[in-house]
N, C-alpha and C positions, 0 to 999 in steps of 0.2 A: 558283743559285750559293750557294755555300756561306760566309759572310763572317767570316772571322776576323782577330785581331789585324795579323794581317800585312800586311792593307788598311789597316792606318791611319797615316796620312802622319804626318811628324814637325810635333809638337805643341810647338817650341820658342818661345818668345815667348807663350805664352797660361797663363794661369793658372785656375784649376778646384779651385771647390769643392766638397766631396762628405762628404757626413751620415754619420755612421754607419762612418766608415772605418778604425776598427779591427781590424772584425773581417769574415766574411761575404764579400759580393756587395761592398762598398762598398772592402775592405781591395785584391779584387782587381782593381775600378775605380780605386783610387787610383795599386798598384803600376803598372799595366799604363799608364797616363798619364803618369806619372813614368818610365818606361821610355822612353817613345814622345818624351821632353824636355820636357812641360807641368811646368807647379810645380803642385804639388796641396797646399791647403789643407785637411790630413784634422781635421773638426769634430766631435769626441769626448764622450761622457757623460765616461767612464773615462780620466782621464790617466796612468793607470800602464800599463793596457794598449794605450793611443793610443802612448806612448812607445816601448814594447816592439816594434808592429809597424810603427812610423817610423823606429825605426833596421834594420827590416830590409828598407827598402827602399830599393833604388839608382837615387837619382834627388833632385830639388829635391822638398823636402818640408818643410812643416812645421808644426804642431798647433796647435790650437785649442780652449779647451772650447767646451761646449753642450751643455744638457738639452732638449731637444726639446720636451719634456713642462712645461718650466718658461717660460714669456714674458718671464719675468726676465730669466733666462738668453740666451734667443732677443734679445732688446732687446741682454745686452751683446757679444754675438758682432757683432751690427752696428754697433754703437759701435765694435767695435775695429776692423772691419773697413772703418771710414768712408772715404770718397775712395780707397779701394782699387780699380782694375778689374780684373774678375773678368768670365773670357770666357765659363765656363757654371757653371753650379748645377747640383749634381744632387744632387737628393732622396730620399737612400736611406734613410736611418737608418729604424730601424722596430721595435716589438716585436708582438708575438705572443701572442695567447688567453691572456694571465693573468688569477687572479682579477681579482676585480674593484678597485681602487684609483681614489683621485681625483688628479689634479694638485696643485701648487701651488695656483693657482688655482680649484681644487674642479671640474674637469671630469675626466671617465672619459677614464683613463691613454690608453689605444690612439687614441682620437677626438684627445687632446691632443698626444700625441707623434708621430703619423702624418698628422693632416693639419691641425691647428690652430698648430702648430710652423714646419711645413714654410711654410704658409700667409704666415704672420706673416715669417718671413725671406725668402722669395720678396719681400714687397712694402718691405720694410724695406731691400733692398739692390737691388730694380730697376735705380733709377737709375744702377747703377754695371754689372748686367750686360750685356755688350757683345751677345752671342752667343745662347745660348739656355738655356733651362730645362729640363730633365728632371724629370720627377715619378714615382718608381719604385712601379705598385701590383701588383696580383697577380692572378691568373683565379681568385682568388675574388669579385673585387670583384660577379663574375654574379650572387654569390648574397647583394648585399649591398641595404640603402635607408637614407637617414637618418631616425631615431628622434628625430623632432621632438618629439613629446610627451615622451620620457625618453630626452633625451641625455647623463645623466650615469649610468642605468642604474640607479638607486634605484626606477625602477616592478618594471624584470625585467629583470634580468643575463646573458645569455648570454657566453660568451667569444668562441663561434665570429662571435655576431650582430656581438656591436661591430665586432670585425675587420674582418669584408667592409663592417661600416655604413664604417668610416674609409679604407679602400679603394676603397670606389663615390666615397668623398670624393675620394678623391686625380686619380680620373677625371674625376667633375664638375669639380674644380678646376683641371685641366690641359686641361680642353678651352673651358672659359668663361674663360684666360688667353689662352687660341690667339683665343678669337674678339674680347675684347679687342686686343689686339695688331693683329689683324689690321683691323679697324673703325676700327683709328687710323693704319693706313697703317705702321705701326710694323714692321721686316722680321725682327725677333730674333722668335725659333720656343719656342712652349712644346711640349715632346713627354712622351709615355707611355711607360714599357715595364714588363713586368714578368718576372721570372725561370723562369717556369713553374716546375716542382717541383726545386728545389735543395736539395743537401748542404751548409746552412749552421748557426747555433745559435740562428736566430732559431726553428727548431722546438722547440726546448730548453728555451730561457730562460723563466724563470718557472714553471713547470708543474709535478703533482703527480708523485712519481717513477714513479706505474704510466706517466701519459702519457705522460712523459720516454724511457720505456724502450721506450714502443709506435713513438713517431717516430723514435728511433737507428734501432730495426731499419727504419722505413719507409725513412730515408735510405739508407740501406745497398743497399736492396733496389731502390728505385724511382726513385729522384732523380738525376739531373743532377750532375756535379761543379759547384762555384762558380765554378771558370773559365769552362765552357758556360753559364748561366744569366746571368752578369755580361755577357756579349756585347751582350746585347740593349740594356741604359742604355748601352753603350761605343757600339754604333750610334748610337744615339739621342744621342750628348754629341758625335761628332766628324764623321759620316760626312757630306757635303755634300749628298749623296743625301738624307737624312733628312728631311721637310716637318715643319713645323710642323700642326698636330694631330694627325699621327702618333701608334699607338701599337703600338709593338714588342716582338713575344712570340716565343718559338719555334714553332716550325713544323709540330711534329710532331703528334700526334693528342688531339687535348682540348688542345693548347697546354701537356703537360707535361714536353714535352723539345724538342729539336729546335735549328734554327741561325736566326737573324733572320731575320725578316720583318714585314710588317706585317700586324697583326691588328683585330679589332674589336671594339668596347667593348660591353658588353650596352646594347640599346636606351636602359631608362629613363637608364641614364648621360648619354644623350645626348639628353636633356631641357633645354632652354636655359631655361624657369623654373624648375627645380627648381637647376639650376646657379645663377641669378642669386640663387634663395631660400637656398641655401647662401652662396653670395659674401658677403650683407649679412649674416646672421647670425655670419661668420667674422670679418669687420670690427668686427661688433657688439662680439663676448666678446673678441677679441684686442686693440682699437682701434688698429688700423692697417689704416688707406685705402690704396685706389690714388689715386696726384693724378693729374691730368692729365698734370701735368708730367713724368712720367716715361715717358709714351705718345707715341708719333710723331716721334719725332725720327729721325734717317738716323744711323746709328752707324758708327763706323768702322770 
């Protein structure tokens, strides 16, 4: 079966956060949820372009900043968003194979912004999400491990390595939340999806203009509109269907186009020490815990 927008029930009364919702995969999970009656929370780098694509959409909306990439930042998104409840998260914002740069906090940009970010506000606003988590990575993540020895990339820098390194992150980390969750009796679902090959700018952003110019044409040629690629987090944020450690890709052949379903995560992702050796060192540099307290309670 083929699942699109039109399967999803009205979303009135729930409210939904989502990264990255300017532009992309994230602009058209915000619209499409705001459409369907949810209030969407769009959590933005860029407030001049967050503004621009909030007042083009029809529906309860309304902006936020937040640098992904910055803990500062991620700390005051949560601050603001204190005693707030917030029926899902979903974790899209992301960038893409730039040189190489450090954080705020002197960690490699992609690592920071993709899954140290995501990480940190996941556990920062737990307590108030009712519903479930989405963590959006990529079928790159196959080709990805984490660079324990040089996570900041000062030994040797690849663009493409970091990428998939913070994408196998995002996997590890959505699946070692599900098994959390679920070891505490706890019934709110952390889920995976990712866009397979999409028409968005996160192939764009950052890059040298030969690259620049080689991905327009790939998107043109090979890719997915952002509508079709967006399906899969919109599965994964509303559908009832959707399990918790699920991880939702499209269907088609290498998982680079296609309509939802559920897919599988490359083995070592599914490595439950390497997940828990990720978890604590995530806690480590971000310092933010999971409490207990935020596990096992019956939500409403």
């Amino acid at each position: 079966m083929r699942w699109t927008t039109e399967q999803i029930a009205d979303q009135s009364g729930k409210t939904f956060l989502v990264t990255g919702a300017n532009s992309g995969l994230g602009l058209v999970t915000a619209r499409v949820l705001a459409a369907k009656g949810g209030h969407v929370i769009m959590a933005v780098r860029n407030l001049t372009k967050g503004r621009q694509a909030a007042d083009a959409i029809d529906g309860s909306v309304e902006l936020q900043h937040v640098d992904l990439a910055d803990l500062d930042s991620v700390r005051a998104l949560a601050d603001e968003l204190r005693g707030r409840r917030i029926d899902v998260l979903v974790n899209n914002a992301g960038i893409m194979m730039p040189p190489r740069q450090l954080s705020a906090q002197g960690h490699e940009q992609q690592f920071a912004a993709n899954h140290l970010g995501h990480f940190a506000l996941t556990l920062l606003l737990l307590d108030q999400i009712e519903e479930r988590v989405v963590t959006v990575s990529s079928a790159l993540h196959k080709r990805g491990r984490i660079h324990y020895d040089d996570l900041d990339g000062s030994g040797r820098y690849s663009p493409i390595a970091f990428y998939t390194q913070s994408k196998f992150a995002n996997v590890l980390f959505g699946l070692e939340l599900h098994r959390r969750l679920k070891a505490a009796g706890d019934p709110r679902r952390s889920l995976l999806a990712h866009p397979g090959y999409s028409d968005t700018n996160l192939q764009t952003a950052g890059r040298t203009r030969a690259v620049k110019a080689l991905m327009r044409v790939g998107n043109r040629v090979l890719a997915q509109p952002a509508e079709r690629g967006a399906l899969n987090q919109l599965y994964a944020a509303v559908d009832p269907r959707a399990q918790s450690g699920q991880f939702i890709g499209p269907d088609g052949r290498g998982e680079h186009r296609g309509w939802p379903t559920e897919v599988q995560p490359v083995g070592p992702a599914r490595d439950e020490a390497d997940a828990r050796r990720l978890w604590e060192l995530s806690e480590r540099v971000t310092g933010v815990q999971l409490s207990s307290a935020d596990l096992g309670r019956q939500r409403r």
